[in-house]
N, C-alpha and C positions, 0 to 999 in steps of 0.2 A: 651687671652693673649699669646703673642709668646716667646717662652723661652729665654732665655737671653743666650748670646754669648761668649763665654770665652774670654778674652784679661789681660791685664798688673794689671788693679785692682782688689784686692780680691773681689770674687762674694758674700760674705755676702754683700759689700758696693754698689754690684750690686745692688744688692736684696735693699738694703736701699733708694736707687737715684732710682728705680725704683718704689716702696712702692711711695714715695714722690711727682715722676711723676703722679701716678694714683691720687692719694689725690688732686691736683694742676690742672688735667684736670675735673676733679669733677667725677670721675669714681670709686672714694670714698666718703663721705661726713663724719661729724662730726656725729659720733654715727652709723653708717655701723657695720657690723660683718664681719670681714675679711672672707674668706673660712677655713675650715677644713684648719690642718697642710698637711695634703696629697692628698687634692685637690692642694694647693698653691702651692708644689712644684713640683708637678708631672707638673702645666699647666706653669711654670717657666723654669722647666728640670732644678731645684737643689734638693740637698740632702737636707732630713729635719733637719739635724743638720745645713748646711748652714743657712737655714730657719729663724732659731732658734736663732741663734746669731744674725739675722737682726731683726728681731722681738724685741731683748732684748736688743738690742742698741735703736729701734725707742722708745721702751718704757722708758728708763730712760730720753731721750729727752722730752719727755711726749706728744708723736706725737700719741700714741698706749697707751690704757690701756685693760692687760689681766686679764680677771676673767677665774678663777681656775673652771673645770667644765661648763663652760659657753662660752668662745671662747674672741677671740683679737676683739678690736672696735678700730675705728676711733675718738681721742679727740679732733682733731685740722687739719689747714693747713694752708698756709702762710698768714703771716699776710697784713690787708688792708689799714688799720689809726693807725698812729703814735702818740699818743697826751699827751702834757706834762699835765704835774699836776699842774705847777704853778698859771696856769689859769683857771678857773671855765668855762666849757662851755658845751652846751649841746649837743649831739650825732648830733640832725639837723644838728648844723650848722657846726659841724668837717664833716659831712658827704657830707654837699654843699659843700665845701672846697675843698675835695677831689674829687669832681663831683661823688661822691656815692649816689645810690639814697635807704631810706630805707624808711620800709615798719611797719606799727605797727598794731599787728594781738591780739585777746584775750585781750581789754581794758577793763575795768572793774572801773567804778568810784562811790563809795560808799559812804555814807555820814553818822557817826555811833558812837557811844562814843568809845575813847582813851581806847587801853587794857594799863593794867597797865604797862607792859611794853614800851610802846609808850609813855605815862606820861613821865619814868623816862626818853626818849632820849629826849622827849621835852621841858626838865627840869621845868617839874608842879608836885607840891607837888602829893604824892601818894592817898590823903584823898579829890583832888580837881577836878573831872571827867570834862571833857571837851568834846566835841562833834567834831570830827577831816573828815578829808577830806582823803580817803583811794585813792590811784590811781595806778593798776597795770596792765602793759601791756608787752608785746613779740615784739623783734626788729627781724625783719628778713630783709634779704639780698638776693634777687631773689631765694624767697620764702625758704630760711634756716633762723632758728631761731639762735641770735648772741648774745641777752641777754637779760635776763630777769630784768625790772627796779621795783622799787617800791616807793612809798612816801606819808607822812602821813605828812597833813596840818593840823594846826588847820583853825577851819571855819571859824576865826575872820582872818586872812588873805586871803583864797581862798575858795571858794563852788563851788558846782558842775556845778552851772547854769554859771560860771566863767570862766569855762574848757571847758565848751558846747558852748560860744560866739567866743574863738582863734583856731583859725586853727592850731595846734600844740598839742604832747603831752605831750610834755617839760612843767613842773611847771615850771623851770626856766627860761624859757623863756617868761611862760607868766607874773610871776612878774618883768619881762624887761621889760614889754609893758603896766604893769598898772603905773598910778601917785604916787601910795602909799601903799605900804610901797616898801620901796627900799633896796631889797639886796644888804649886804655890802662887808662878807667873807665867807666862808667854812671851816670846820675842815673834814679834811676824814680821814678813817682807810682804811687799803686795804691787805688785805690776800689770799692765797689758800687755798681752803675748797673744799672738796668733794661733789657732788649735792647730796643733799636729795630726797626724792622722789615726794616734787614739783615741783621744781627747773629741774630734771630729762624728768619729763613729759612735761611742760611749754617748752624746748629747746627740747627736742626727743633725749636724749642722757639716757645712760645707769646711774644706780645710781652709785655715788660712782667718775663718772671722773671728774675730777680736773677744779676747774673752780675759775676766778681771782671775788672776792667776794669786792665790792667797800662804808661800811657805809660811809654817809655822813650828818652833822648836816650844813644848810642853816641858816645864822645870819642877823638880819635886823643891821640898824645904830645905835639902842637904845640896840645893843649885845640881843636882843629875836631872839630866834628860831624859825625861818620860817616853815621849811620843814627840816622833818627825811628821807634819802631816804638809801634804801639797792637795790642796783645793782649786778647783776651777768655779770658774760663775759665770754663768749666762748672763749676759748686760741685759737693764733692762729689766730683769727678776729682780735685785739686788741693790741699793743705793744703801753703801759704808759713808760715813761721816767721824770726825773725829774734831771734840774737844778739846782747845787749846787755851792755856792761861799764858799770859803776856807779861813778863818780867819787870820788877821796878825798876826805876833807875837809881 
C-alpha cells in the first residue's frame, strides 16, 4: 500500500475513503484482520492516533468491528441488492433480477422429529411431535459466503425427495411451483444479533460481528404454517427497505 498524500481533507477521512477503497476492490473481505496498528500506519505514512480515529469512525458505521486483544476485522462492504419487505421473494430471483449470480455451498436436508421449539413457531401443540423437514445452506457470492438460510417444513407439506426433484434451494419457491398447498403471506421479524459461533463458522467471520438476523413464519390460505425459516445476512451484501403509507386524519 502507497502512503497517502496530504491535501485539503482531514487524513483520518483519508484513512476512512481509503479503508473503503480496499474493502470495495476486495483487497479486504468480510471477516479479514486488518494489520497490527503499526504495520498500518507505518505502510499508509500516518500517525497511529490518526489511525485510530479512522478505525473508530469505520467502527460505529459498523464497516469494522474491533476485538480488544484480538485485532480490527472486516464486517461489511457495499451493498449489492436493494430488496423491499413488502414482497415475499426468494434471494434466486432478487438475484436474477439484479443479474447476480449466486452460489449455494454446505446444503444439508434432514428429515427428523420437530424440536420443541420448532413445534412452538409452527404453532403445534407442545405434547403433539410431528416429523419436520430441516433444510440449511450457505449463499455465497463469487465464492464469499453472504448468508446463512434456514427452514423447517413439516413433511405433510414438503419432503426431502420434493427438494431433490426442483432445481432450486428456495422452499419458497418450490411451493410456487407445486399445485398444492399454496402460500398465501408472511409474518417476519428482523433484528441485529451478533453471530454465534455457528453462524460465525458457516459465513467465516469472527464471532460476535453484527449480522441482519431475518425469522420468518410462511402461511398457506387455510392461515397453517408452512415453513419456519431463520435467515442471517451479512451487512453490507444486503440493504431491506420498506414501504410505508401514512394514515389520514
Amino acid at each position: 500500500m502507497k502512503p497517502l498524500k496530504a491535501n485539503k481533507i482531514p487524513l483520518s477521512n483519508q484513512v476512512q475513503q481509503h479503508i473503503l477503497g480496499l474493502i470495495k476492490d476486495d483487497t479486504f473481505s468480510p471477516g479479514d484482520r486488518l494489520p497490527s496498528e503499526a504495520e498500518f500506519s507505518a505502510s499508509l505514512g500516518v500517525s497511529r492516533p490518526t489511525l485510530r480515529e479512522a478505525l473508530r469512525s469505520l467502527e460505529q458505521e459498523g464497516v469494522l468491528l474491533r476485538k480488544h486483544g484480538v485485532g480490527t476485522f472486516i464486517t461489511s462492504q457495499t451493498s449489492f441488492m436493494d430488496s423491499g419487505l413488502e414482497i415475499l421473494e426468494s434471494l434466486e430471483r432478487q438475484a436474477k433480477r439484479y443479474g447476480i449470480t449466486l452460489e449455494v455451498t454446505n446444503q444439508t436436508a434432514l428429515e427428523r422429529p420437530a424440536t420443541s421449539e420448532e413445534l412452538d413457531r409452527l404453532a403445534f401443540p407442545s405434547d403433539t411431535p410431528i416429523d419436520i423437514l430441516s433444510v440449511d445452506r450457505v449463499i455465497t457470492v463469487k465464492k464469499k459466503p453472504v448468508a446463512y438460510l434456514k427452514d423447517v417444513v413439516p413433511l405433510t407439506f414438503l419432503c426431502k425427495k420434493d427438494l431433490e426433484n426442483h432445481n432450486t434451494s428456495s422452499v419458497l419457491d418450490i411451493f410456487l411451483k407445486m399445485d398444492a398447498p399454496s402460500p398465501a403471506f408472511s409474518r417476519a421479524e428482523i433484528e441485529a444479533v451478533g453471530a454465534g459461533k455457528d453462524e460465525a463458522e458457516r459465513l467465516g467471520l469472527p464471532e460476535g460481528v453484527a449480522l441482519l438476523k431475518l425469522t420468518g413464519q410462511l402461511y398457506s390460505l387455510d392461515d397453517v404454517i408452512m415453513d419456519y425459516s431463520v435467515s442471517y445476512f451479512v451487512p453490507g451484501f444486503f440493504k431491506f427497505h420498506l414501504m410505508r403509507k401514512v394514515p389520514k386524519l
